[in-house]
C-alpha positions in Angstrom: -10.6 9.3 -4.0 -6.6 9.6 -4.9 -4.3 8.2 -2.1 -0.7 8.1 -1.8 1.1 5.3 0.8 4.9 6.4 1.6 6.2 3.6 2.9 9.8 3.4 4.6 11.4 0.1 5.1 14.4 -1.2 7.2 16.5 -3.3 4.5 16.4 -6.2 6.9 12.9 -6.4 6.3 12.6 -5.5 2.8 11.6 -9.5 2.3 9.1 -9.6 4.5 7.3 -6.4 3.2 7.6 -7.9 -0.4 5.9 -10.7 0.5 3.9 -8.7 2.5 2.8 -6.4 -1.2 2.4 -9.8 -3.2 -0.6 -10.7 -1.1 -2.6 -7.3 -0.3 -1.9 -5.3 -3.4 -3.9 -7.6 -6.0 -6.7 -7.8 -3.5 -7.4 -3.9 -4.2 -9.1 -3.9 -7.4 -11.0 -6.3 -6.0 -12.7 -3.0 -4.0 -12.5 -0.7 -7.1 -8.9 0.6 -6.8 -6.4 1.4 -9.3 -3.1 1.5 -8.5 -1.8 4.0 -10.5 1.8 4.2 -9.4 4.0 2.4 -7.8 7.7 3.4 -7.3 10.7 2.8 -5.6 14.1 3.9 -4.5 17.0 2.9 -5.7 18.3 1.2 -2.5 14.8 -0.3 -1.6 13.8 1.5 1.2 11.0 3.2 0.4 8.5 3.0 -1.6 5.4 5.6 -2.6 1.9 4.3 -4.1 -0.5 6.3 -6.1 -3.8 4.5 -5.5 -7.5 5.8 -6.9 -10.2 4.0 -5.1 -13.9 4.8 -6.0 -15.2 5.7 -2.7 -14.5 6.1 1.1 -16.8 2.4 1.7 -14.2 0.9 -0.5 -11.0 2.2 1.3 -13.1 1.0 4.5 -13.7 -2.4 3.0 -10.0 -2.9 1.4 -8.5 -2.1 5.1 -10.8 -4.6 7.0 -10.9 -7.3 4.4 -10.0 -10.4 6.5 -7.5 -11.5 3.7 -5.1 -8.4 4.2 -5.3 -9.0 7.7 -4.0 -12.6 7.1 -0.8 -11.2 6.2 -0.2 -8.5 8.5 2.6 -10.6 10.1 4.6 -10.0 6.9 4.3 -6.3 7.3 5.4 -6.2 11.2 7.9 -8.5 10.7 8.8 -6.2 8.2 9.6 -3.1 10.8 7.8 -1.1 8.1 6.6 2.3 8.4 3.6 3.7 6.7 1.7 7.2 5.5 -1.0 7.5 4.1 -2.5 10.3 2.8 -5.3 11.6 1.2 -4.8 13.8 -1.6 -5.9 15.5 -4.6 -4.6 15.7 -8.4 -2.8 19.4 -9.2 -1.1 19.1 -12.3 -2.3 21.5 -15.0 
C-alpha cells in the first residue's frame, strides 16, 4: 500500500511540526512502513512523503498508536495542513 502525505506548513510553525516528524516518523517502521521519500521545499513549507506500508491494519495501527497521539500537540501547534492520499506506482 503506497501513500503520499502533502503536507503545507505556516513558517511560524515550521518548529513545532519538526519536532512534531522527529517523534512519529521513526515509530512507522515499527508497523511495516518504509518511507521511501521524503522531500522538501526550498523555503520549508511544504513537505511531500512517499510512504509504503504492508497493509491497511498497519496504516490503522500507525494512526491510532497511542505514542503518535502523544505528540499531536506539536502538529496543531504547528497550524499544519495535511493530504493524504492513496496511490499507486505508474512509472514505466
Amino acid at each position: 500500500m503506497l501513500m503520499t502525505a502533502i503536507v503545507r506548513i505556516p513558517k511560524d510553525g515550521l518548529e513545532s511540526f519538526l519536532a512534531y516528524e522527529d517523534h512519529v516518523i521513526p515509530l512507522q517502521a515499527e508497523h511495516g512502513a518504509v518511507l521511501e521519500r521524503r522531500v522538501r521545499s526550498a523555503d520549508g513549507t511544504t513537505e511531500v512523503h512517499l510512504v509504503r506500508f504492508p497493509s491497511q491494519a498497519a496504516v490503522d495501527a500507525y494512526m491510532d498508536d497511542p505514542r503518535r497521539h502523544d505528540h499531536r500537540d506539536l502538529f496543531e501547534a504547528s497550524g499544519a495542513v495535511m493530504e493524504v492520499l492513496v496511490v499507486d506506482d505508474v512509472s514505466g
